[in-house]
PyMOL Python script that loads the backbone (N, CA, C, O; Angstrom):
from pymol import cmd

cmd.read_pdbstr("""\
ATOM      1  N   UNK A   1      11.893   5.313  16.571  1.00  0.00           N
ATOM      2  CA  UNK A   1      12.303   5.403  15.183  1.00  0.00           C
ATOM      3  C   UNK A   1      13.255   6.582  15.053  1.00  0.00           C
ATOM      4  O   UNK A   1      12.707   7.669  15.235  1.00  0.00           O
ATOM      5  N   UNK A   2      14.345   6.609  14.823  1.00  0.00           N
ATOM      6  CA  UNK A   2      15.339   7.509  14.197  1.00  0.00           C
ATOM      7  C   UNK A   2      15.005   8.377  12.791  1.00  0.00           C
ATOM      8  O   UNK A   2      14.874   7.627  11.823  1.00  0.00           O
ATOM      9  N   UNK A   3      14.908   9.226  12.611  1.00  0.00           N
ATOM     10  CA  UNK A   3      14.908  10.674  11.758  1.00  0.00           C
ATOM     11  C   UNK A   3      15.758  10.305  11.321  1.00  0.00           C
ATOM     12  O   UNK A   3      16.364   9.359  11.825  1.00  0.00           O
ATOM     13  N   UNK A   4      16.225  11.016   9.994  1.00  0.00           N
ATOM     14  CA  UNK A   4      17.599  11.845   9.369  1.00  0.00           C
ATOM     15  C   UNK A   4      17.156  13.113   8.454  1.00  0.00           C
ATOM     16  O   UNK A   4      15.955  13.080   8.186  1.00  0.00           O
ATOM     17  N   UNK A   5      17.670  13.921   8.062  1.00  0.00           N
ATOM     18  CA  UNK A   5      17.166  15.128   7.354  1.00  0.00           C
ATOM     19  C   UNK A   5      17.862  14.800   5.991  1.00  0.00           C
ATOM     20  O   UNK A   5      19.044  14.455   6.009  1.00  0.00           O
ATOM     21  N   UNK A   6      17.302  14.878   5.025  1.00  0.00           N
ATOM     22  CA  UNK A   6      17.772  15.026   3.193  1.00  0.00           C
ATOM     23  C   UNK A   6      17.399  15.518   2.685  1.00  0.00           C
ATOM     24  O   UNK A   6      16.180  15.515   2.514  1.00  0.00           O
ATOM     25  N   UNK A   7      18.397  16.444   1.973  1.00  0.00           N
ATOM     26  CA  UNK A   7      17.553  17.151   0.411  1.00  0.00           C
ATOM     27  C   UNK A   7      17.081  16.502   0.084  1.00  0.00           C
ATOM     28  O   UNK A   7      17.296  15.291   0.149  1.00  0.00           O
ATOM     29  N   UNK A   8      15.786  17.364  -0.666  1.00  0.00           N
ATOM     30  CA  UNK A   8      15.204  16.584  -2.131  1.00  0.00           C
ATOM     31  C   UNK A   8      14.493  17.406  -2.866  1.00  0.00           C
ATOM     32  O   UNK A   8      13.636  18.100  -2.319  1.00  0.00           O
ATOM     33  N   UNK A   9      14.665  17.464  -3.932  1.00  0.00           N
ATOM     34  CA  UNK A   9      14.306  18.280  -4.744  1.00  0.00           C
ATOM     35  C   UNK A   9      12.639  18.940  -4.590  1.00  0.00           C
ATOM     36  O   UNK A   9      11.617  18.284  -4.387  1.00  0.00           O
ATOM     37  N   UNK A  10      12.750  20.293  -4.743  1.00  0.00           N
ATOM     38  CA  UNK A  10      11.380  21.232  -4.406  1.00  0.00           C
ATOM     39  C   UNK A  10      10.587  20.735  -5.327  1.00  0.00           C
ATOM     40  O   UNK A  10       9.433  20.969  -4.968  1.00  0.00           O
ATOM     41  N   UNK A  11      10.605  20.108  -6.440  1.00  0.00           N
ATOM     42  CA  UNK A  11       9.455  19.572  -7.464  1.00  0.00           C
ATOM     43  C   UNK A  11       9.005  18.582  -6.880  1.00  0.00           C
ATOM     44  O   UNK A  11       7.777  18.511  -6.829  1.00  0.00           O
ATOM     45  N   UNK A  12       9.955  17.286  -6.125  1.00  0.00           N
ATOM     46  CA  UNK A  12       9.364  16.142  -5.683  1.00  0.00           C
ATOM     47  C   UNK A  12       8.467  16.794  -4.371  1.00  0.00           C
ATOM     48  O   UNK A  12       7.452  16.232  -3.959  1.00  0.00           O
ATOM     49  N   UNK A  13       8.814  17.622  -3.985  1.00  0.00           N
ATOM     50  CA  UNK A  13       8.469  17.994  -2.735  1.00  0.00           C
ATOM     51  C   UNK A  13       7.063  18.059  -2.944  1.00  0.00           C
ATOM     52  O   UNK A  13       6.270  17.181  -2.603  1.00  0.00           O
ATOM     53  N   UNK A  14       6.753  19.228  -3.572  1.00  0.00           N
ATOM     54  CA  UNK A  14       5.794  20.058  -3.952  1.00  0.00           C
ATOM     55  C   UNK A  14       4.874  19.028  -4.475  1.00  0.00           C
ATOM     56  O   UNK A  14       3.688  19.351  -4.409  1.00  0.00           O
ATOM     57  N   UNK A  15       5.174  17.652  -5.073  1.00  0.00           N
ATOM     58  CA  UNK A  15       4.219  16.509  -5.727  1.00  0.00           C
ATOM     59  C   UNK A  15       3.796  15.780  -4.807  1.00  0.00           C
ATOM     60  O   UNK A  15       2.712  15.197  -4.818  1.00  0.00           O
ATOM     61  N   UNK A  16       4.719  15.747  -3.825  1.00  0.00           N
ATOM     62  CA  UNK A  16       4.374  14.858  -2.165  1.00  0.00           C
ATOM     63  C   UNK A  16       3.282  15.642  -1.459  1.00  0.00           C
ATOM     64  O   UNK A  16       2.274  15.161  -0.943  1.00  0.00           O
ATOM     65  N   UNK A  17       3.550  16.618  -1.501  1.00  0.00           N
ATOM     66  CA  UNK A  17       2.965  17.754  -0.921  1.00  0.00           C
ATOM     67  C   UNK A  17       1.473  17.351  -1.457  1.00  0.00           C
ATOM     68  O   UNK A  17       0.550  17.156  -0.665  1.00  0.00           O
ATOM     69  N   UNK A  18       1.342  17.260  -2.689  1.00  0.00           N
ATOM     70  CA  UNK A  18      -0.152  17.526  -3.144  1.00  0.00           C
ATOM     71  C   UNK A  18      -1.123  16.041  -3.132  1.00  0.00           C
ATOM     72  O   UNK A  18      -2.340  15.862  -3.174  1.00  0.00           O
ATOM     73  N   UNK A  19       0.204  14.982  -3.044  1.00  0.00           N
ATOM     74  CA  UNK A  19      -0.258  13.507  -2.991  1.00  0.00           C
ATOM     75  C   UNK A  19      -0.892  13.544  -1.648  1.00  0.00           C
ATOM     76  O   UNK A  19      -2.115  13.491  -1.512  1.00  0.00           O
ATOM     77  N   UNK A  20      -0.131  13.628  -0.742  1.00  0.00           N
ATOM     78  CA  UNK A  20      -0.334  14.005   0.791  1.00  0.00           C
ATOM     79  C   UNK A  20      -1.716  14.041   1.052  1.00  0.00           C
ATOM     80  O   UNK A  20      -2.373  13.159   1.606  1.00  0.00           O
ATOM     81  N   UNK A  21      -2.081  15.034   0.651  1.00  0.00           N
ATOM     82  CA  UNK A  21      -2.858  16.018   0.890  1.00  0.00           C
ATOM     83  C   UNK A  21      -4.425  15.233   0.797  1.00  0.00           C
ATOM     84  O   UNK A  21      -5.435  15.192   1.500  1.00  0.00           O
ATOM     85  N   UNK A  22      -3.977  14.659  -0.485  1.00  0.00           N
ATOM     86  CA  UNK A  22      -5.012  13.885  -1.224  1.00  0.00           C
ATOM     87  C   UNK A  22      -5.990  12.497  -1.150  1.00  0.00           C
ATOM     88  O   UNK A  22      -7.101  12.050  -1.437  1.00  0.00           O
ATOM     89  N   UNK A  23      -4.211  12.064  -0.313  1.00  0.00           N
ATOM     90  CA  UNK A  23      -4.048  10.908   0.631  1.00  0.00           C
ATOM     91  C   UNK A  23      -4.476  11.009   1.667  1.00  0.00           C
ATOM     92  O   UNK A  23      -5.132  10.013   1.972  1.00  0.00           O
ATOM     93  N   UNK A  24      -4.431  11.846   2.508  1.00  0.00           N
ATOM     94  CA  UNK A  24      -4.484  12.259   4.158  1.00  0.00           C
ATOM     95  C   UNK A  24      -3.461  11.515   4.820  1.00  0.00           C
ATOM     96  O   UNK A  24      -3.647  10.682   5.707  1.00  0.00           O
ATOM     97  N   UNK A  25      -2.048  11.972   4.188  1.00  0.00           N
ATOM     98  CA  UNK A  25      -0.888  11.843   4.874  1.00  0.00           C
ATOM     99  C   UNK A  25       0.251  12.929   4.789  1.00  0.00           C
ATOM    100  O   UNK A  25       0.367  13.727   3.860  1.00  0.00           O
ATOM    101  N   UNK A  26       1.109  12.843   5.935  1.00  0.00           N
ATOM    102  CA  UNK A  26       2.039  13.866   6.030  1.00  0.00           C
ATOM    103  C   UNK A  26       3.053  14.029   4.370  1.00  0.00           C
ATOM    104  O   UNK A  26       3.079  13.302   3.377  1.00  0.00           O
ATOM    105  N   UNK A  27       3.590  14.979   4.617  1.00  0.00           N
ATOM    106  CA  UNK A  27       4.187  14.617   3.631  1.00  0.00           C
ATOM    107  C   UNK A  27       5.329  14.043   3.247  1.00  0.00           C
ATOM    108  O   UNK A  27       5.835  13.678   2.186  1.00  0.00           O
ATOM    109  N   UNK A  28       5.664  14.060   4.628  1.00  0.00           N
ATOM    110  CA  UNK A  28       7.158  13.070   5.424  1.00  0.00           C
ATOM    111  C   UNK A  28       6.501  11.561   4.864  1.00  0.00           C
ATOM    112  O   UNK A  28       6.987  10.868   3.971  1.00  0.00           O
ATOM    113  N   UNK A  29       5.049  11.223   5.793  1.00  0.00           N
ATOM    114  CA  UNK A  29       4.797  10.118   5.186  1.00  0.00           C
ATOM    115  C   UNK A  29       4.170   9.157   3.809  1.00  0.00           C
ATOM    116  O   UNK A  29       3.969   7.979   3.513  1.00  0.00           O
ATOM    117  N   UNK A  30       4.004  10.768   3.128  1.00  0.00           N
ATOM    118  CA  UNK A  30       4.049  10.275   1.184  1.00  0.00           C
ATOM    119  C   UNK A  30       4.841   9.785   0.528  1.00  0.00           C
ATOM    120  O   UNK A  30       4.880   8.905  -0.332  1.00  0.00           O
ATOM    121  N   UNK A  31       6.070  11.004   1.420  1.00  0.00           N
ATOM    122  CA  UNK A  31       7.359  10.136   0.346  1.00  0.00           C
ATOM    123  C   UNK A  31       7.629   9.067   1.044  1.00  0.00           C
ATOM    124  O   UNK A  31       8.209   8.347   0.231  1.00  0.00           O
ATOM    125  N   UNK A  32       7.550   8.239   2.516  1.00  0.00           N
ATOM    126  CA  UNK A  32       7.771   7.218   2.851  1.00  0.00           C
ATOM    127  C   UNK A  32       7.233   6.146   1.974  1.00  0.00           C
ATOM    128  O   UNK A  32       7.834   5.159   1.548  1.00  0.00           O
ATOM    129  N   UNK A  33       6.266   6.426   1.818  1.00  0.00           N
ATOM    130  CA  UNK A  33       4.942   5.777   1.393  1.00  0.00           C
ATOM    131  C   UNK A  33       5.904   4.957  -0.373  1.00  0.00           C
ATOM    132  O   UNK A  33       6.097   3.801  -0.749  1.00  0.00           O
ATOM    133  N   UNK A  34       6.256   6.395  -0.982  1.00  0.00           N
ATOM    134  CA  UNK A  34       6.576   6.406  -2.187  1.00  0.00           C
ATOM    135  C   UNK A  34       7.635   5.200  -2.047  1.00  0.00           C
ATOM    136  O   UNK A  34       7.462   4.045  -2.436  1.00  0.00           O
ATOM    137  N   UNK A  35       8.750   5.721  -1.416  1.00  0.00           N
ATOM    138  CA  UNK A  35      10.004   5.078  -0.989  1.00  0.00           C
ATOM    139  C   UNK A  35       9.593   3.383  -0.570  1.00  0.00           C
ATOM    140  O   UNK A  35      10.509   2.566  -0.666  1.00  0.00           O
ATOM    141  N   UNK A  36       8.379   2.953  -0.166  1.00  0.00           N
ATOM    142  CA  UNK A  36       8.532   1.954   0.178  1.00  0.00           C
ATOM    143  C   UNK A  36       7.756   1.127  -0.860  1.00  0.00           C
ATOM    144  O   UNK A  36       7.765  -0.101  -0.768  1.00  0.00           O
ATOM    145  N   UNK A  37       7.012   1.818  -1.953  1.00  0.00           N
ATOM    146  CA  UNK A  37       6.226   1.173  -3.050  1.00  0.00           C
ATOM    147  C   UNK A  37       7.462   1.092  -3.861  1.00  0.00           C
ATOM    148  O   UNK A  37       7.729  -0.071  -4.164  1.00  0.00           O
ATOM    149  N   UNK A  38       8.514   2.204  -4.420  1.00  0.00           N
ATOM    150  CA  UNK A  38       9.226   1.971  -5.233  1.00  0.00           C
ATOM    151  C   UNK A  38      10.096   0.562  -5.016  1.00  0.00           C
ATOM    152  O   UNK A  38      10.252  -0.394  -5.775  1.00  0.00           O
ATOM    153  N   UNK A  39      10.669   0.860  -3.481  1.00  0.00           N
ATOM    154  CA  UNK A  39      11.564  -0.592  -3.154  1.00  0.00           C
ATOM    155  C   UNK A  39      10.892  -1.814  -3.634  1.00  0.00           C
ATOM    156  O   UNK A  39      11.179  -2.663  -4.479  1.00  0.00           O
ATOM    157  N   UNK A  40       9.922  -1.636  -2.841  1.00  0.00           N
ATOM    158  CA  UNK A  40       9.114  -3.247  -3.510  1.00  0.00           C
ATOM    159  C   UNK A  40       9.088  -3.557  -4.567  1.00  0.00           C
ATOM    160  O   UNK A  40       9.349  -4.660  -5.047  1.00  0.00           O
ATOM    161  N   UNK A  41       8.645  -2.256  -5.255  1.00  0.00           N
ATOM    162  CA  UNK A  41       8.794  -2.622  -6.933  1.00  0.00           C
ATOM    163  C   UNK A  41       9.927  -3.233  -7.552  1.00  0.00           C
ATOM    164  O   UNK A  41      10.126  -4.134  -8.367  1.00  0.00           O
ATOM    165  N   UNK A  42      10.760  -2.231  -6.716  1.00  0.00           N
ATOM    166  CA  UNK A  42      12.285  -3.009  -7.607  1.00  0.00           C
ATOM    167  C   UNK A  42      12.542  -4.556  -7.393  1.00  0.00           C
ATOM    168  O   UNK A  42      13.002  -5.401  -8.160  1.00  0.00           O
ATOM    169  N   UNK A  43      12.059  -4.644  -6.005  1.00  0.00           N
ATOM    170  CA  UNK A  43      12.248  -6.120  -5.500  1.00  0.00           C
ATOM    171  C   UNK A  43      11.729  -7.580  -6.450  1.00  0.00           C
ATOM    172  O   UNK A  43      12.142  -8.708  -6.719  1.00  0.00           O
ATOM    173  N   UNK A  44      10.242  -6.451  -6.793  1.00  0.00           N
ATOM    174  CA  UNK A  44       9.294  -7.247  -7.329  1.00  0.00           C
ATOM    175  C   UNK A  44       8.961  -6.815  -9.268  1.00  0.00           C
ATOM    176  O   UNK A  44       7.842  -6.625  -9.745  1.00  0.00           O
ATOM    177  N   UNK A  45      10.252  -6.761 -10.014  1.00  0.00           N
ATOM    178  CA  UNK A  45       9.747  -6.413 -11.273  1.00  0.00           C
ATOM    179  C   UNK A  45       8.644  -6.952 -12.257  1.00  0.00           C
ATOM    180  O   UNK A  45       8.126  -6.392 -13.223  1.00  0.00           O
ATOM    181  N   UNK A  46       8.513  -7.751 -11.919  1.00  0.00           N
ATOM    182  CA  UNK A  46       7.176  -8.639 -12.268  1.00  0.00           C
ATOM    183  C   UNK A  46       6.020  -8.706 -11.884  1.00  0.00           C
ATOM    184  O   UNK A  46       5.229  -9.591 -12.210  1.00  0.00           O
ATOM    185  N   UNK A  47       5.734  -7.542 -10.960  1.00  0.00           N
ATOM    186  CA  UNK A  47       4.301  -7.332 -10.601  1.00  0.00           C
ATOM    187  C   UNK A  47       4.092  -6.100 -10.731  1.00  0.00           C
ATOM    188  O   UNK A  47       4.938  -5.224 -10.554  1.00  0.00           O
ATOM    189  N   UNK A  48       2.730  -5.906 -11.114  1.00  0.00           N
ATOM    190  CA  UNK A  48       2.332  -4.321 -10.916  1.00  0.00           C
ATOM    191  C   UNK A  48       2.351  -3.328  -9.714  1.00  0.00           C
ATOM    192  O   UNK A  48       1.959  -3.322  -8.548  1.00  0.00           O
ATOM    193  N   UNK A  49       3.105  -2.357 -10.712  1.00  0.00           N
ATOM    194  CA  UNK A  49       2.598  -1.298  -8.948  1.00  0.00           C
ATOM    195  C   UNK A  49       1.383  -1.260  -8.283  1.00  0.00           C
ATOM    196  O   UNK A  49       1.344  -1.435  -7.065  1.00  0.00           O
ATOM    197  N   UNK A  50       0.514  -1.079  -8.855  1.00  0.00           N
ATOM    198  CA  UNK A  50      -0.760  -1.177  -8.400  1.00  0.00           C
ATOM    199  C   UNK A  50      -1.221  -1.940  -7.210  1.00  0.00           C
ATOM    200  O   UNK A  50      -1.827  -1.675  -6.171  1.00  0.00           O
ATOM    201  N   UNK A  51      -0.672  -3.043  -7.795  1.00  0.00           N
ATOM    202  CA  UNK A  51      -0.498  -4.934  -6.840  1.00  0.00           C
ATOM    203  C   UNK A  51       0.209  -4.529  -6.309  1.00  0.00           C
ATOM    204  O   UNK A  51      -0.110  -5.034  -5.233  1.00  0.00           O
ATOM    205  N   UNK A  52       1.175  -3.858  -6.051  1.00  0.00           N
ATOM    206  CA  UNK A  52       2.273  -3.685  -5.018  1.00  0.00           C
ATOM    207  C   UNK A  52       1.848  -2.538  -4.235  1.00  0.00           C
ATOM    208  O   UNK A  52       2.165  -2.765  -3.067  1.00  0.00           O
ATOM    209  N   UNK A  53       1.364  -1.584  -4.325  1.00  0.00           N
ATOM    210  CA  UNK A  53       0.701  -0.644  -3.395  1.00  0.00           C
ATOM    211  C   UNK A  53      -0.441  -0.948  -2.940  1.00  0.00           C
ATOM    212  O   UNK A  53      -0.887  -0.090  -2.178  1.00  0.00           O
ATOM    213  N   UNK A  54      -1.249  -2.043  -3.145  1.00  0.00           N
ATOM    214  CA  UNK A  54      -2.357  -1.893  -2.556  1.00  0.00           C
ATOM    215  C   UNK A  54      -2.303  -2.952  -1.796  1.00  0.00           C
ATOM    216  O   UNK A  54      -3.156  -3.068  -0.916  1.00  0.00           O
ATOM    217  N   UNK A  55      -1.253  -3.999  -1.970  1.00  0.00           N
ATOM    218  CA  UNK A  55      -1.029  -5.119  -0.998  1.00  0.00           C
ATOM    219  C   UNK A  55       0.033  -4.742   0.197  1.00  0.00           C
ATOM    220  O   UNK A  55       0.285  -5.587   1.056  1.00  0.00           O
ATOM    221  N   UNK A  56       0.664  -3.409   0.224  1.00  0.00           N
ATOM    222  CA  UNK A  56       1.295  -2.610   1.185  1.00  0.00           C
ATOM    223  C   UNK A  56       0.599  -2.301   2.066  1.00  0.00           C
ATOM    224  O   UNK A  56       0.890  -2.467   3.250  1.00  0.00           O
ATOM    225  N   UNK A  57      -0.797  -1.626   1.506  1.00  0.00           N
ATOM    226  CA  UNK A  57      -1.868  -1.217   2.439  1.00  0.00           C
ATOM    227  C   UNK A  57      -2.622  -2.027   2.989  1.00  0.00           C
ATOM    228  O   UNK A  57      -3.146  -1.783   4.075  1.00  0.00           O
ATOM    229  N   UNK A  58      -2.748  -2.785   2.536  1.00  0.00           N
ATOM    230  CA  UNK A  58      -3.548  -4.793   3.111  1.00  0.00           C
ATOM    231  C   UNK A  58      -2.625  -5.276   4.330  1.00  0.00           C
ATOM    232  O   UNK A  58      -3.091  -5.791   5.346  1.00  0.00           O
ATOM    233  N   UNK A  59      -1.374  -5.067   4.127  1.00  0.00           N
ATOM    234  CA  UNK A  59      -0.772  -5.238   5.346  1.00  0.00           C
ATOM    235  C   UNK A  59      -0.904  -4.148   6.182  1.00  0.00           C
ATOM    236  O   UNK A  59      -0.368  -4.413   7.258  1.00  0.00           O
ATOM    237  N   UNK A  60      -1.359  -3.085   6.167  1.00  0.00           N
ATOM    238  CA  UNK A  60      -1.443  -1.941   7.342  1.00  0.00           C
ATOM    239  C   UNK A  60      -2.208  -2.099   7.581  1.00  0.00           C
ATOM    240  O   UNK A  60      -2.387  -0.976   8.052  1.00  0.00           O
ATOM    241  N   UNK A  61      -3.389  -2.729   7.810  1.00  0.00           N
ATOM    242  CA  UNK A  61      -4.626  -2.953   7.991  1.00  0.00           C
ATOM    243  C   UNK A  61      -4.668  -3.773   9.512  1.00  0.00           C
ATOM    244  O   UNK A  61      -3.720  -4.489   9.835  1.00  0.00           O
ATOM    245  N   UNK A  62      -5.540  -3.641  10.168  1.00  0.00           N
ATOM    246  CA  UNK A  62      -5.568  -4.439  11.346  1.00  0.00           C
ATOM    247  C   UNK A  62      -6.414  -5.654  11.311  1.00  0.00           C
ATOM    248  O   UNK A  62      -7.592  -5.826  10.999  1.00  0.00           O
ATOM    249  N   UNK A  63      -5.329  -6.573  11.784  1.00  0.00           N
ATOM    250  CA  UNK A  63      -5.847  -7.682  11.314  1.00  0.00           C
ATOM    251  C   UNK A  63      -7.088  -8.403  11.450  1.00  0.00           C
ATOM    252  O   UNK A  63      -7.359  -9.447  10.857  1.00  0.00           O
ATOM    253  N   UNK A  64      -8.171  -7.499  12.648  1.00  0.00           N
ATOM    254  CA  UNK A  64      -9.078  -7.414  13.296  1.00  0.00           C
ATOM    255  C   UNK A  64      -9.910  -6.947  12.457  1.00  0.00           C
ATOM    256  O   UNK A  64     -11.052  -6.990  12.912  1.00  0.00           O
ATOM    257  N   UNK A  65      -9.850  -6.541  11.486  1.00  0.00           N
ATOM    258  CA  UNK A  65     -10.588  -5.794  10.888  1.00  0.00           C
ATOM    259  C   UNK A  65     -10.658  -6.929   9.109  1.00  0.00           C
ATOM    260  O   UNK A  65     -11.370  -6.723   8.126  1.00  0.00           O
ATOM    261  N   UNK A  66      -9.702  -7.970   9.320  1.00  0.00           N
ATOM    262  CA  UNK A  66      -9.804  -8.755   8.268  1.00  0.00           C
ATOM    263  C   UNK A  66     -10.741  -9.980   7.988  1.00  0.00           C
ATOM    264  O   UNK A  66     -11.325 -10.396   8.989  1.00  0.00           O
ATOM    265  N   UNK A  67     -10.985 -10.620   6.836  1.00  0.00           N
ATOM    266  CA  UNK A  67     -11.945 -11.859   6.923  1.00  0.00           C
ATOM    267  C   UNK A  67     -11.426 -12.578   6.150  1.00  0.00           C
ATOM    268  O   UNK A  67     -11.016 -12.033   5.126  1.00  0.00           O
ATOM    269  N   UNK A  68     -11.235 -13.954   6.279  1.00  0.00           N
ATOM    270  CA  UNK A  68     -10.949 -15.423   6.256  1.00  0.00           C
ATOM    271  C   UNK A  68     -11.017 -15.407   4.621  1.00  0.00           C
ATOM    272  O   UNK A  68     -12.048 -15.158   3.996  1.00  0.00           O
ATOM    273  N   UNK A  69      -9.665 -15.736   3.989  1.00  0.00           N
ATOM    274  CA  UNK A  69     -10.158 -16.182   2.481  1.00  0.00           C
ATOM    275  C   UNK A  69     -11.025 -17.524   2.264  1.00  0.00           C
ATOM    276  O   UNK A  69     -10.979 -18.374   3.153  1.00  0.00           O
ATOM    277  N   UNK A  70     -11.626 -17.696   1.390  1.00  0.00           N
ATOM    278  CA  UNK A  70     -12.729 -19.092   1.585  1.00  0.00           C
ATOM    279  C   UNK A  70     -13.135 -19.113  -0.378  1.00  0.00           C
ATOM    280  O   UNK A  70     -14.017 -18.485  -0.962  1.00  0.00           O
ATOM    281  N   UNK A  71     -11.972 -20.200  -1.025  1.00  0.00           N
ATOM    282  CA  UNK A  71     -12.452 -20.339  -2.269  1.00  0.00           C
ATOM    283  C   UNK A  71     -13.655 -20.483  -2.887  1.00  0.00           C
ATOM    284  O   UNK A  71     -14.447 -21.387  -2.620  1.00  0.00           O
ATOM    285  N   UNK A  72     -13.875 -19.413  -3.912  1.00  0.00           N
ATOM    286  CA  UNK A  72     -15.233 -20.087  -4.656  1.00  0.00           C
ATOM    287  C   UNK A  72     -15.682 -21.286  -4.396  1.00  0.00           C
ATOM    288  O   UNK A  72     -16.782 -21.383  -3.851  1.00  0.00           O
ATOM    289  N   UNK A  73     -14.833 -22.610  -4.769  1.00  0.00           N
ATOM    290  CA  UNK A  73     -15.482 -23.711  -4.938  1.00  0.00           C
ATOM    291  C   UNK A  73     -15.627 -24.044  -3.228  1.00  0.00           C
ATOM    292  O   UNK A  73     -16.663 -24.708  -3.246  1.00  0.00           O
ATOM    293  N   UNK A  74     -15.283 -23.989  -2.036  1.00  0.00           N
ATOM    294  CA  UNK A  74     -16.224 -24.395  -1.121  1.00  0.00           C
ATOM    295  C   UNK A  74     -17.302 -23.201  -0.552  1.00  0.00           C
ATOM    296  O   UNK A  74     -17.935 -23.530   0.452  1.00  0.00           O
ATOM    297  N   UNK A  75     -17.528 -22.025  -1.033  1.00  0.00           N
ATOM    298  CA  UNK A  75     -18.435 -21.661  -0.973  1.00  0.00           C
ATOM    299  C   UNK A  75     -19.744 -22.237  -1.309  1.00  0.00           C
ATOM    300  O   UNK A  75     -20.784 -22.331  -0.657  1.00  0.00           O
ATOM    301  N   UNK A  76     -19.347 -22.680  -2.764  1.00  0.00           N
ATOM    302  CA  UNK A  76     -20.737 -23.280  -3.574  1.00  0.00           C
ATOM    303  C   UNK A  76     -20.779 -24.783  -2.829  1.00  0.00           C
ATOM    304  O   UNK A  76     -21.871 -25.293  -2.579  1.00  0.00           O
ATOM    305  N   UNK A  77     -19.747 -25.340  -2.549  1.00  0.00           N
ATOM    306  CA  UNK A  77     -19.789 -26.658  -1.847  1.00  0.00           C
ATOM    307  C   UNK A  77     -20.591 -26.447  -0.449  1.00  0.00           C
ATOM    308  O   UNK A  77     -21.211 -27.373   0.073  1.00  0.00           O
ATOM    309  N   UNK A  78     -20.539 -25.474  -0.034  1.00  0.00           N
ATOM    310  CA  UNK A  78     -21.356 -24.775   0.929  1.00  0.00           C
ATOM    311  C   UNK A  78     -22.824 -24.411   1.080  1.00  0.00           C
ATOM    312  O   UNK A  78     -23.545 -24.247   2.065  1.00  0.00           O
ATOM    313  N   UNK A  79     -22.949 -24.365   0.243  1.00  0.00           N
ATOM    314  CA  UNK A  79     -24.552 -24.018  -0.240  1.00  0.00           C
ATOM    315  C   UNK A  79     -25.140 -24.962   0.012  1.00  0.00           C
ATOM    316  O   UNK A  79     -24.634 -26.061  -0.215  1.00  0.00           O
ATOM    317  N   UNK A  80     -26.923 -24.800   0.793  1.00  0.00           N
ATOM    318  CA  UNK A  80     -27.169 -26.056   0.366  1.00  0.00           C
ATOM    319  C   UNK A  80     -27.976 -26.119  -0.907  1.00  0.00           C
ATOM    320  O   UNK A  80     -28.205 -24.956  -1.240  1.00  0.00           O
ATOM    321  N   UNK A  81     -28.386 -26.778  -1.571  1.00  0.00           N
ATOM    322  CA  UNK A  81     -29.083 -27.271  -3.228  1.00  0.00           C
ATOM    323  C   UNK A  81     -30.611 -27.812  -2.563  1.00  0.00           C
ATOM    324  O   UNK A  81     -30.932 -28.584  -1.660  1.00  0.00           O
ATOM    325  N   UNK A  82     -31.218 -27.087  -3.387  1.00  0.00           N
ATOM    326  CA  UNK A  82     -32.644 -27.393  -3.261  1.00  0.00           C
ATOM    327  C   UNK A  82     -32.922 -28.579  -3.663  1.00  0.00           C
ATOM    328  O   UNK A  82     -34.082 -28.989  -3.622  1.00  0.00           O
TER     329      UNK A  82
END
""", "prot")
cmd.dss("prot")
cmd.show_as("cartoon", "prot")
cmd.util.cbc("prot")
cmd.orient("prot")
């Protein structure tokens, strides 16, 4: 992965800094973090950030560590009935 160095303002800094922290991430990788929720957002004006950051993190997830969606209705179709 290639670096580049950029200003950015000591207030954003200092907010990364404390997100970071909070997060348990660098602070290189907060504002990544930031930078890649905002893009999406823009991509995606019709969805919530919320929905958009937390389905960022659903993809960082190992997929090993995931489980099978399985609709309500064949769950209960699943069941057996007394």
């Amino acid at each position: 992965m290639s670096t580049l160095s950029v200003r950015i303002d000591e207030t954003l800094v200092q907010a990364a800094r404390a997100s970071a922290k909070a997060e348990f991430r660098t602070v290189q990788g907060q504002i990544e973090y930031w930078a890649k929720v905002g893009r999406a957002a823009l991509d995606n004006p019709d969805l919530p950030v919320s929905f958009i950051a937390e389905s960022l993190m659903s993809l960082a997830e190992p997929r090993t560590d995931s489980t099978p969606f399985v609709p309500r209705s064949q769950q209960l179709a699943d069941t057996p009935q007394p």
